[in-house]
N, C-alpha and C positions, 0 to 999 in steps of 0.2 A: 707587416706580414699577417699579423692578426685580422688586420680589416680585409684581405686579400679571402683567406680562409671563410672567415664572414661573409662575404659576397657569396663567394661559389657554394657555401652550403644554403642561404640564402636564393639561390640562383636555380640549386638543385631543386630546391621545393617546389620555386615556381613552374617547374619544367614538369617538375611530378603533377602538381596541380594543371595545368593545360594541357596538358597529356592525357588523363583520365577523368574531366571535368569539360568534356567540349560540347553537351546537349544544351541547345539553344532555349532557353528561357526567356518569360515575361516580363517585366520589373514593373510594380504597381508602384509610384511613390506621387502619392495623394492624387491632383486632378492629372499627370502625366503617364501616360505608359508607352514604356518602351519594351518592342517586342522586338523578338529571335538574336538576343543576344548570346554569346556564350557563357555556361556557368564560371566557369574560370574567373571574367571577368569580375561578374558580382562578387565574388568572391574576395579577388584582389582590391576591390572596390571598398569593402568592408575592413577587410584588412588594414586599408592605409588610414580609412576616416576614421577607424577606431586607433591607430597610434595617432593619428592629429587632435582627436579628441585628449585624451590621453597625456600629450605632452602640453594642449595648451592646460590641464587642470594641474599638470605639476608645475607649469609655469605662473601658474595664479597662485597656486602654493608657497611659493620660492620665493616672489614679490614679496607676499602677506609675512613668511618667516626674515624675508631681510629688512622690511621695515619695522618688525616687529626688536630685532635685535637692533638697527638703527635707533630707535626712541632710547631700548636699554646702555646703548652705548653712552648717550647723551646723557642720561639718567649717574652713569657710572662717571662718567668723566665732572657733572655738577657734584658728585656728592667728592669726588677726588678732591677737586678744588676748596669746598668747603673745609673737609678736614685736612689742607693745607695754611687755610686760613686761620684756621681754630689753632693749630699747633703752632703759627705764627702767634697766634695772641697771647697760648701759654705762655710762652715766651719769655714775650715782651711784660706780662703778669710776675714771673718768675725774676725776671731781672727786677723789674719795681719791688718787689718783695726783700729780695738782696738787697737793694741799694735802702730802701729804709728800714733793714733789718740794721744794717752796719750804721744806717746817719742816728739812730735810737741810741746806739752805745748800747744796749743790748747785747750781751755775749749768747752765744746759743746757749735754750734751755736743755738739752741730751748733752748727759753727765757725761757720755761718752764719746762726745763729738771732741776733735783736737781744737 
């Protein structure tokens, strides 16, 4: 419903614009000219190249921010791995420590350990 609304006010404008925009103009663009068009035209002419310009620069935007976030994701997920590996090694560190803590006969030095 919304895009329906969009149209027609959309629709209206153009109707405004060719309505009151019909004196025939020159269009100088570099070694080409093109003569006795109507303003309206130029107009909507301008109109569409500047939303295409427009959308391809947020589209070179959007590219640039999702590979920018891709690297960082890769970034996040190496360093994840890492400190899954490091917290494995504690571990395996902390068991070793146990186990030749008890093979020493060694009781714990904190007076208040059971």
């Amino acid at each position: 419903m919304l895009i329906l609304i969009l149209f027609l006010i959309i629709g209206s404008f153009l109707v405004y614009i060719s309505k009151y925009n019909f004196a025939p103009v020159t269009l100088n663009l570099g070694m080409y000219v093109i003569s006795d068009i109507p303003l309206f035209y130029v107009i909507i002419g301008s109109l569409l190249i500047g939303l295409v310009l427009s959308y391809l620069v947020h589209l070179v935007r959007a590219i640039s921010n999702s590979l920018t976030l891709h690297g960082k994701n890769k970034e996040i997920k190496k360093d994840k791995d890492e400190i899954l590996e490091l917290t494995k090694r504690i571990h395996q560190l902390e068991l070793e420590n146990e186990k030749l803590s008890h093979f020493s006969g060694n009781e714990s030095e904190d007076p208040n350990a059971m």
